[in-house]
C-alpha positions in Angstrom: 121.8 86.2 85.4 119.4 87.8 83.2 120.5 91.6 82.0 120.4 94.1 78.7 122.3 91.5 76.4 119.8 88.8 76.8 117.2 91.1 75.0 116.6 91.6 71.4 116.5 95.2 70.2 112.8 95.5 70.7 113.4 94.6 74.0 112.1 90.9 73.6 114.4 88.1 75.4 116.3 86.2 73.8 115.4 82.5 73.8 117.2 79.9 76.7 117.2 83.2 78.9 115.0 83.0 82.2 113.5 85.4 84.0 114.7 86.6 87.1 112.5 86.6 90.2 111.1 90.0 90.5 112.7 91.5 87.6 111.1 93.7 84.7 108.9 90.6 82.9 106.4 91.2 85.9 102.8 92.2 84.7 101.4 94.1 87.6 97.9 95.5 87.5 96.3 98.4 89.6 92.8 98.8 89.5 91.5 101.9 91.3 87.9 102.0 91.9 86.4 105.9 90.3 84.7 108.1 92.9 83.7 104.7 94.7 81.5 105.7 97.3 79.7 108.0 95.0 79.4 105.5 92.2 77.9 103.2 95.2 75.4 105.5 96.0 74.3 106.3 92.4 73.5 102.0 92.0 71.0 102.5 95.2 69.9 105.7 93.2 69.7 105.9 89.2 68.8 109.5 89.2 71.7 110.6 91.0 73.5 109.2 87.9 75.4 112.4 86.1 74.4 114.8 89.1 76.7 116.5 92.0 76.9 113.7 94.6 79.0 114.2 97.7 79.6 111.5 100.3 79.8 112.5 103.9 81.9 111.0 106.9 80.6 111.5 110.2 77.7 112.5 108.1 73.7 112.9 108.7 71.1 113.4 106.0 70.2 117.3 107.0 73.4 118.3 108.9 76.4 120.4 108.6 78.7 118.4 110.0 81.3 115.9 109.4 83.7 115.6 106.6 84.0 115.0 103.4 85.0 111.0 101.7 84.6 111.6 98.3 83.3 113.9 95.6 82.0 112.7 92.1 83.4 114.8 89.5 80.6 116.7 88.6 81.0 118.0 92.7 84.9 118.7 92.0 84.1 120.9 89.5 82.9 123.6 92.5 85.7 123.0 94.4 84.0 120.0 96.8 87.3 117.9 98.0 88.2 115.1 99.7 88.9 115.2 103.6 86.7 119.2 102.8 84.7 119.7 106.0 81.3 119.3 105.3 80.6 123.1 105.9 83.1 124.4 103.4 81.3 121.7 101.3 77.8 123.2 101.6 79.3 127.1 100.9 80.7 125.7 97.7 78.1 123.4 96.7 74.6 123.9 98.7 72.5 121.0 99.2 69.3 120.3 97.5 66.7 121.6 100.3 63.7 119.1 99.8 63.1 115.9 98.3 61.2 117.6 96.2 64.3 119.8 95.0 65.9 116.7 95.1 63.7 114.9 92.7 63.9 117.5 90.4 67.5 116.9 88.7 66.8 119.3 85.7 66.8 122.7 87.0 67.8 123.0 90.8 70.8 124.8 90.0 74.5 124.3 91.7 73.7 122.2 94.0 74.2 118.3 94.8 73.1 115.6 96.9 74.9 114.4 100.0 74.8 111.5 101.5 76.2 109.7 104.6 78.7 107.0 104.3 77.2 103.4 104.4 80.3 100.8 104.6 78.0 98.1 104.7 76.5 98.9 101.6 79.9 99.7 99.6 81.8 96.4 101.4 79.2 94.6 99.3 79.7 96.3 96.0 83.5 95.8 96.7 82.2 92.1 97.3 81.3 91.8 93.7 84.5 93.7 92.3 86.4 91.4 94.6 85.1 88.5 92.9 86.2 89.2 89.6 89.6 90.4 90.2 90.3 86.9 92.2 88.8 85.3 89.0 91.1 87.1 86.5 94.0 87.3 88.3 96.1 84.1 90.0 97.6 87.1 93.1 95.7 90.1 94.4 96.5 92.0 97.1 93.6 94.0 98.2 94.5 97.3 99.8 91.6 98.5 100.4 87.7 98.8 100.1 88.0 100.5 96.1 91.7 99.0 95.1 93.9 96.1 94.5 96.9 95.1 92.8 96.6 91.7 90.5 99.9 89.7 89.5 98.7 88.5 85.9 102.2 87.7 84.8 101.0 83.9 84.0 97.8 85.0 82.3 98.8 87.5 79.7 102.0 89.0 77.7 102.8 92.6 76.9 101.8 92.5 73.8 98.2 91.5 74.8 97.9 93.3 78.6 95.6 96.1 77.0 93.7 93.4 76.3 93.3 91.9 79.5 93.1 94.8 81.5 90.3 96.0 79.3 88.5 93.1 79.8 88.6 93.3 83.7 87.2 96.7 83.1 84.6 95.6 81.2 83.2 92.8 83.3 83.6 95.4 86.6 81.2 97.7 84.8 79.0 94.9 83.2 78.4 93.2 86.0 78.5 95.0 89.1 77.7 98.4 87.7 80.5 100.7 89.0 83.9 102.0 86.6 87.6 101.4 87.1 90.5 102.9 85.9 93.6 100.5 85.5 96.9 101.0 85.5 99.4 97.9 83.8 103.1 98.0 84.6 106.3 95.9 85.2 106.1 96.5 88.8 103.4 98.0 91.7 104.7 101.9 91.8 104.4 101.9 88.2 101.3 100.4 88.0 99.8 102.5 90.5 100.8 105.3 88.5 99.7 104.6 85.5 96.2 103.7 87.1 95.9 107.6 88.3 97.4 109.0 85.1 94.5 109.1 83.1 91.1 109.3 85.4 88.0 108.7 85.2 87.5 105.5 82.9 91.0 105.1 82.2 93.3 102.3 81.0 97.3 103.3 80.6 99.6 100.3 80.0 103.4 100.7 80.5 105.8 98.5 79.0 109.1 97.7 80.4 110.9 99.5 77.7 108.7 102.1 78.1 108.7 103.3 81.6 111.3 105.9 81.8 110.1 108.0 79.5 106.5 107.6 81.0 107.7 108.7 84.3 110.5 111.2 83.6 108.2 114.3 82.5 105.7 113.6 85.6 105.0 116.3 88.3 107.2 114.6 91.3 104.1 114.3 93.8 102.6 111.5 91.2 105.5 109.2 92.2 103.9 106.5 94.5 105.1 107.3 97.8 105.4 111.1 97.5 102.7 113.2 99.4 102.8 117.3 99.6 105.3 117.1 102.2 108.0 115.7 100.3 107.2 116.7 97.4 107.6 120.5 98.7 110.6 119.7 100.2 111.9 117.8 96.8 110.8 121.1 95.2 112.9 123.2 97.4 115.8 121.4 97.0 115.2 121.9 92.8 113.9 118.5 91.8 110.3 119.0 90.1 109.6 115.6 88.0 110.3 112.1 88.5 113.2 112.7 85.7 114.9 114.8 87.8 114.5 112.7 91.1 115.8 110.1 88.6 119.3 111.2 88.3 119.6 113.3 92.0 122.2 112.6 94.2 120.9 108.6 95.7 123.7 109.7 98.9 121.9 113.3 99.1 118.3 111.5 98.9 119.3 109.3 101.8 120.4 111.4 103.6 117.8 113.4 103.8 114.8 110.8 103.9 116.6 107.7 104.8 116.0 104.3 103.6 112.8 106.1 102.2 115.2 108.4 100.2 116.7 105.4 98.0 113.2 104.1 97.9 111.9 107.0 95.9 114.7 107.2 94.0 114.2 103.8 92.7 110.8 104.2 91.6 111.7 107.2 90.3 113.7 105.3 87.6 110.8 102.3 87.7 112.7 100.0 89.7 110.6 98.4 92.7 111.1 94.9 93.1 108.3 94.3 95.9 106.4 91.2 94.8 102.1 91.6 94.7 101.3 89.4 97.5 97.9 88.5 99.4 97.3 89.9 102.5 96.3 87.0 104.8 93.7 84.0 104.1 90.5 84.5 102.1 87.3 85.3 104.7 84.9 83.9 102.1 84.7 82.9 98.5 81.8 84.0 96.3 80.7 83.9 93.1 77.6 86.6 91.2 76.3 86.9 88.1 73.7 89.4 86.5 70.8 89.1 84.6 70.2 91.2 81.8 66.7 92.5 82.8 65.5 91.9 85.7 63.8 87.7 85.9 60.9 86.9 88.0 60.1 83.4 87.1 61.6 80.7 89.2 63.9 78.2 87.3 66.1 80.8 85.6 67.1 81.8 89.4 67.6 78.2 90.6 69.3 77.2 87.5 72.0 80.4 87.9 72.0 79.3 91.4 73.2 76.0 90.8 76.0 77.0 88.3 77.1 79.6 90.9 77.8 77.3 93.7 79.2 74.2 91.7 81.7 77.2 90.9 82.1 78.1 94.7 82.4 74.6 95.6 85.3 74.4 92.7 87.2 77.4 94.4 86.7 75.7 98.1 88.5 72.8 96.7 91.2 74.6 95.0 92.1 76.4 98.4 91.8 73.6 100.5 88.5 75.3 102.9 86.3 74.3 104.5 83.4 76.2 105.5 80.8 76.7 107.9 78.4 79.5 106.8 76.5 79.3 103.3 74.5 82.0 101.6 73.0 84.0 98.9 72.0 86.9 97.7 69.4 88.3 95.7 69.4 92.0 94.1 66.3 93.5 93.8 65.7 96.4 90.9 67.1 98.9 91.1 70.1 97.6 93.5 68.2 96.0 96.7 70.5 93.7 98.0 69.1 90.8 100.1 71.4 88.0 101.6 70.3 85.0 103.9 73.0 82.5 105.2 72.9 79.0 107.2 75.1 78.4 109.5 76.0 74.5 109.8 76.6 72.9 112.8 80.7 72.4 111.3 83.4 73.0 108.6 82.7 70.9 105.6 83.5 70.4 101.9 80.3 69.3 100.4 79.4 70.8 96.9 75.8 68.8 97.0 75.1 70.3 100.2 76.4 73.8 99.2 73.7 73.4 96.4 71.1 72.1 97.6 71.4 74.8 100.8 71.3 78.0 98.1 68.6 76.4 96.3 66.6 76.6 99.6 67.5 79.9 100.6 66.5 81.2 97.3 62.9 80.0 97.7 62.1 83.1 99.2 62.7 84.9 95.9 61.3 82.5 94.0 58.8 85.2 92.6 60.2 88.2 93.2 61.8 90.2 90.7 65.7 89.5 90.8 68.5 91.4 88.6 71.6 89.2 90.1 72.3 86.3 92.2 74.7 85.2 94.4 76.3 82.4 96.1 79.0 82.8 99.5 80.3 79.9 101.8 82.1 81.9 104.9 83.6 81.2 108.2 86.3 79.5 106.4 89.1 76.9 107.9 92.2 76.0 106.2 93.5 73.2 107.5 94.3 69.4 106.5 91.9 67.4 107.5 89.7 64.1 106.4 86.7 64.7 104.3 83.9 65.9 106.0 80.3 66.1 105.8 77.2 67.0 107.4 74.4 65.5 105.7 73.5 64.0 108.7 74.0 66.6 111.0 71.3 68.5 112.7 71.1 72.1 114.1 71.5 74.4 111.2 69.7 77.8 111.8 69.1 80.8 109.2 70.4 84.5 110.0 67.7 87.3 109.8 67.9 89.4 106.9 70.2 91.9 105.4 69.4 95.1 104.8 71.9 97.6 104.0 72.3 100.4 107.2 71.1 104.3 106.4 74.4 105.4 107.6 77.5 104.5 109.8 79.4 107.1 111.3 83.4 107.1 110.6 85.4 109.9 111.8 88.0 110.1 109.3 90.7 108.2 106.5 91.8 105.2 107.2 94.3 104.6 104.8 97.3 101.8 103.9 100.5 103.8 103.0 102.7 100.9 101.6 100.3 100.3 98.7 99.8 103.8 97.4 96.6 105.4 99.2 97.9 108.3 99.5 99.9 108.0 103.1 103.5 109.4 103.7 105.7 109.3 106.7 106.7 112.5 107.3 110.4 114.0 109.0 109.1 113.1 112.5 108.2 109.5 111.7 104.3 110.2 112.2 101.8 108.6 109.4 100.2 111.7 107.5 97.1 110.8 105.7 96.1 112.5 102.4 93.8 111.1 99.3 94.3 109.4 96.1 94.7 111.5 93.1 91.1 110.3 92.3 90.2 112.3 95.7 88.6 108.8 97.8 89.0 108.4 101.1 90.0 105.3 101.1 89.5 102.7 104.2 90.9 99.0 104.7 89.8 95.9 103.7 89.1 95.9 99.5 
């Protein structure tokens, strides 16, 4: 059994020692997506870039209803919140009357642009962010459409995480367009924490020998886990920062909040020992990749094409799927996403026919402007089985094209609470939803 005399002073273990399961060697990334749905909205419009933009839920363009799922910063600034009604929204932060006014991002004054939630449209985004976590990270848990937590233990060392982390952050904002801010830790509170500590753009790693003293000064609400209903009630009973919720009464905390009491308690002192675990079987495996201007000519396409789905055909095998759907997609300047898919007449594991399929969806591009490609199998099955293949098999048709939706209606958060979005049980047992520190309403499925 591993404890404090297998370390060296600087908190390095000694050699012949191994690692428990679960204990403080873990290297837990959180990467929290900044202002998400605005950020979506500003890659379908550059000029919104550095403007107020507020994103409405149950939302349309010209109304005063609905509420509000996130705020960019520059919003925030006149008081625009998460979960705000839409009308307490426009008396803070009017909207910009005409396209016109719109247009005109110079001198319109306080006011913003709002726009109605498209799901759709930010599912793909998340798509792409998706894709690069599962490709720098062996485990990720997706929580939910703008976060996940990434196990990186066998990819990196402390004394090289920044590195690492930085680099996800990098590729994110590359290739995709949007910014993250990640938090590394030994464990998922932790790292969750850190990831909120230092928005927008930020990057905060936490060693294991350095986590008390990170957490101790910290208001008590920014312990995972704590909403305003416990934390006022951890205020009244005296406790303000996680250093005092760190050496209260554990019996009194129980007592009180029940299992839940101990809970906080622990991560209070930076002990959780839940492991970062997938939820569930892939739906689809994909791979994207950006050009750095925009390419019209054929064969540049085809040949990222082809690299992109020898790489997809790599992952299939790796997971043992099969699949039955194939597909691409083509981003038009300035972010006009087109996909097409086949659907084939049964599962299969074919990495010639997964080629040659994107190649011939692509044709439709073939002289169109293009800034990023993609390639997607779907409609997976996981399952042993004998080879298969359909290169004989008839009946494959093509899907109509996608166009991201102007809007879809949502009536409120939908948030995870056992990952950090912001949810608390409260006294009565009841969920009670609230936002992330980075103020986005956050809803399932990353």
């Amino acid at each position: 059994m591993a404890g404090p005399g297998d370390r060296t002073p600087t908190g390095e273990r000694l050699p012949g020692i191994d690692p428990e399961p679960g204990d403080e060697e873990r290297i837990v990334c959180h990467v929290d997506m900044d202002c998400f749905y605005a950020a979506c909205e500003r890659l379908r419009e550059p000029r919104l870039r550095g403007e107020p933009v507020v994103v409405g839920m149950g939302y349309e363009p010209g109304d005063s209803t609905g509420a509000v799922a996130t705020a960019s910063y520059e919003a925030r600034e006149f008081g625009v919140e998460s979960a705000q009604a839409i009308t307490t929204a426009l008396e803070r932060l009017p909207r910009r009357e005409s396209s016109d006014d719109e247009g005109d991002t110079g001198g319109s004054g306080d006011t913003a642009f709002y726009r109605p939630v498209d799901l759709d449209f930010y599912s793909e985004v998340a798509s792409e962010v998706k894709d690069i976590l599962h490709d720098c990270a062996d485990v990720v848990r997706e929580v939910s459409i703008d976060e996940a937590y990434l196990d990186v233990t066998d990819r990196t060392a402390w004394e090289v995480a920044d590195g690492l982390a930085r680099h996800i952050k990098q590729r994110i904002e590359r290739e995709v367009g949007v910014v993250a801010s990640i938090g590394v830790a030994p464990n998922m509170s932790a790292a969750k924490v850190a990831s909120d500590h230092d928005k927008p753009d930020g990057l905060v790693v936490v060693r294991p020998e350095d986590l008390r003293e990170f957490l101790a000064p910290l208001p008590v609400e920014e312990i995972h886990g704590i909403g305003p209903v416990t934390a006022r009630t951890l205020r009244d009973a005296g406790i303000e920062t996680a250093g005092d919720l760190a050496t209260a009464s554990r019996t009194e905390l129980v007592d009180r909040f029940g299992e839940r009491g101990g809970e906080l308690h622990d991560r209070a002192r930076g002990v959780d020992d839940r492991e970062v675990t997938p939820r569930g079987l892939p739906k689809s495996f994909s791979r994207e990749s950006a050009f750095g201007d925009p390419v019209t000519d054929a064969e540049p396409k085809r040949e990222q094409v082809r690299t992109l789905a020898q790489a997809v055909a790599d992952r299939a095998q790796r997971e043992g799927a099969l699949y039955r759907t194939i597909g691409i997609k083509a981003v038009e300047p300035p972010f006009e996403v087109n996909t097409r898919e086949r659907s084939l007449s049964g599962p299969v594991e074919d990495a010639e026919l997964l080629e040659s399929t994107a190649l011939d969806l692509l044709r439709e591009f073939a002289d169109v402007p293009v800034r990023k490609v993609g390639v997607r199998v779907s409609n997976l099955v996981f399952t042993e089985r004998e080879q298969a293949s359909l290169d004989a098999w008839p009946g494959t048709a093509d899907t109509s094209p996608y166009r991201p939706p102007a809007a879809r209606r949502d009536d409120g958060d939908d948030e995870t609470g056992d990952d950090g979005t912001g949810e608390e049980t409260g006294e009565d047992g009841r969920r009670t939803v609230g936002t992330s520190p980075d103020g986005q309403s956050s809803l399932t499925d990353f």
